[in-house]
N, C-alpha and C positions, 0 to 999 in steps of 0.2 A: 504493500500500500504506500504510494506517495503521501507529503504532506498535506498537500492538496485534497487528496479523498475525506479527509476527516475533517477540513475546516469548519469551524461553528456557523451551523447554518440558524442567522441570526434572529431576535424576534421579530415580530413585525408589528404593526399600524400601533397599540397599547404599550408600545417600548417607549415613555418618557421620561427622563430622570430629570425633568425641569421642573417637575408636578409637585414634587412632596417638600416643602418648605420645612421641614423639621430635621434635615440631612443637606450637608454640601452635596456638589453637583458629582464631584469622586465614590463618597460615600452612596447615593442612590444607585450607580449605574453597579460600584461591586456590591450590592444588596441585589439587586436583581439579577447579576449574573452570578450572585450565592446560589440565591434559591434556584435557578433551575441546575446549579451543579447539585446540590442535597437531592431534590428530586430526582435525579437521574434524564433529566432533560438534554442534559450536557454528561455526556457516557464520558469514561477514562477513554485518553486519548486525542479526545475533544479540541482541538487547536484553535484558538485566539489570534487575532491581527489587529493592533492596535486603527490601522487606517479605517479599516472594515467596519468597529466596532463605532468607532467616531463618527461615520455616516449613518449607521444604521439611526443614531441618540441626537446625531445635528449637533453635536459637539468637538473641540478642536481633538489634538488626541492629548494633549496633557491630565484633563480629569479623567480618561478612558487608560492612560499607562498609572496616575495613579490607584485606579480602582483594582487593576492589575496588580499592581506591587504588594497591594493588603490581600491578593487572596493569594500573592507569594507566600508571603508571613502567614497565614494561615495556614501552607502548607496542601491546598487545593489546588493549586495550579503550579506547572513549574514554565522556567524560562525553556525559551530553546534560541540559541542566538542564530540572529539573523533570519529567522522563519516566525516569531513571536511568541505564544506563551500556550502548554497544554494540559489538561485538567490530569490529574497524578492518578495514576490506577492506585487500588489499596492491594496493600502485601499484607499477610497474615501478621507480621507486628504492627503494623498500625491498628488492626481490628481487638489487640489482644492488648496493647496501652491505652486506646480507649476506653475499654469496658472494664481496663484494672483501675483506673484513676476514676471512671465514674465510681466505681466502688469503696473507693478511696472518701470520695465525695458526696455522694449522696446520702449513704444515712447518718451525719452528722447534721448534716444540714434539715434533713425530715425530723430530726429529735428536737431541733430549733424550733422547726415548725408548728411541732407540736408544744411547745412549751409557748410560742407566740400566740397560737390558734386564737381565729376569730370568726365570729359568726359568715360574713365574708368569705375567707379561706372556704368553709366548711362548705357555704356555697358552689363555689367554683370549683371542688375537687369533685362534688357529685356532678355536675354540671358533666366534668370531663371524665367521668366513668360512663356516664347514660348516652355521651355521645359517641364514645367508642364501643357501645357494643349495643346501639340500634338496630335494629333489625333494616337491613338494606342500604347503610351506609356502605360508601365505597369505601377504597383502602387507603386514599388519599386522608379521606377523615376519619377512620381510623387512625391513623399516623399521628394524624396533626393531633388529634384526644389524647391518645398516649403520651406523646409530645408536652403537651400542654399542663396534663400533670405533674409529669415530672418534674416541669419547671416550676410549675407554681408552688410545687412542694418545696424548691429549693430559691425561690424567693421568698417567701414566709420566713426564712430563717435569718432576712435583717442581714445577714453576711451579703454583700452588694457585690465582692471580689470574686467570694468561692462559687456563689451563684450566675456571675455572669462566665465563669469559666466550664461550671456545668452545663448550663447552657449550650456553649459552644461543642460540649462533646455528646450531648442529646442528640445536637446538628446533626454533627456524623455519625451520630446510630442510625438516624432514619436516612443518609444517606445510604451506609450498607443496607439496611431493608430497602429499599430502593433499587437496591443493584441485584438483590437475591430473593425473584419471584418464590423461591420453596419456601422463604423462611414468613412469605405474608401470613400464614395461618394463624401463627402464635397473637395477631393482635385480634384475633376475633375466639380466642381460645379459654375455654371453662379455666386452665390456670393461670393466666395474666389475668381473667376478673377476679378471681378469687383473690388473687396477690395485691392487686388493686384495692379492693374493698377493705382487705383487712389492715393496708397502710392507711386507706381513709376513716376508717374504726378508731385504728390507734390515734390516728392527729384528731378527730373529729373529737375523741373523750382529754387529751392532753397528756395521752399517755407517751411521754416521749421514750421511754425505755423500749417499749413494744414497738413504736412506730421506729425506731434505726433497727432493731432485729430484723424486722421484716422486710424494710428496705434492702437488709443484708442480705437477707436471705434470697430475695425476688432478684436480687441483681448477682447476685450465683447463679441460681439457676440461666440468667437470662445470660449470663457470659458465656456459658457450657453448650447453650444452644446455638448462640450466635456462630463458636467457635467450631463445632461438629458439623453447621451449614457452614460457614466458609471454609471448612476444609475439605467438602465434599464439593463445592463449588469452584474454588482454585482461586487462582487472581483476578482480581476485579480490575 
């Protein structure tokens, strides 16, 4: 395959990063070209042109190379000199440091949670259990419920740092699900609600000692699965 065959074929007519007033002009365009790498819109591989991307946005290419350089630093794309920049396949240590540091992270943060719990929270965590396991939801939202809790479990914990860091590695969980149609079952699965419910039990009553075990324990299991589908699956 030439470079050429894989270049990002770019979004079209709702591509504007001049719209959203609460983000520089850099910051909108690598937000939008996040999410379709998380979604798998933009597959590994994926190559970038700074000229290309300028035109598509009607912008110079300086805020389109810096929107680039932060999904360098991110580690989502890399350089390639002189042809421009291509979205980074995952290798089994990437899949296997993600899901150790979410473990690292997560149920400290859900114990926080729990100790902050407020009517609010308690809201919003059932909100995001009932929307992930509606009957006829797609997998999109799916994702995005699963998602959603788990952040909001590790905002509630007032830590601004460890939660925007989690955050960033939820991303790339639902990117790997994204890239491994076998592994979509488990968001619509008798034991991710179960695991679900019973961390919303514990935050819901303030029991923070119950609510990081079972964080612990959900994100065990969920590393083990992750890790037996990506090995079965190979490089992404």
């Amino acid at each position: 395959m030439t470079p050429t065959d894989n270049v990002l074929p770019l979004p079209t007519g709702n591509a504007n990063p001049a719209k959203d007033a609460t983000q520089s002009q850099p910051e909108r365009i690598r937000s939008m070209i996040r999410r379709q790498i998380i979604r798998a819109e933009l597959r590994p591989g994926q190559i970038f042109t700074e000229p290309d991307l300028a035109r598509e946005y009607g912008v110079s290419k300086t805020p389109v190379r810096e929107a680039l350089q932060m999904l360098t630093v991110e580690g989502l794309v890399s350089v390639l000199p002189r042809k421009g920049y291509m979205v980074r396949s995952l290798s089994f240590h990437d899949v296997r440091e993600v899901m150790d540091l979410r473990l690292i992270l997560e149920p400290p943060l859900v114990a926080a949670a729990a100790r902050n719990v407020t009517a609010e929270l308690v809201s919003e965590l059932r909100a995001r259990i009932e929307d992930q396991f509606r009957d006829g939801n797609t997998l999109e939202e799916r994702l995005s419920a699963a998602r959603d809790f788990h952040v909001a479990c590790a905002h509630a914990s007032r830590n601004t740092r460890a939660a925007a860091m989690d955050r960033s590695l939820t991303d790339e969980v639902m990117r790997f699900y994204h890239l491994m149609p076998m592994a979509h079952d488990h968001f619509s699965s008798t034991e991710e609600r179960t695991a679900h419910e019973a961390i919303f039990d514990a935050v819901a009553t303030g029991n923070a000692e119950a609510a990081q075990q079972l964080m612990h324990d959900h994100l065990l299991e969920a590393n083990a699965a992750m890790i037996r589908t990506f090995y079965n699956a190979g490089p992404l």
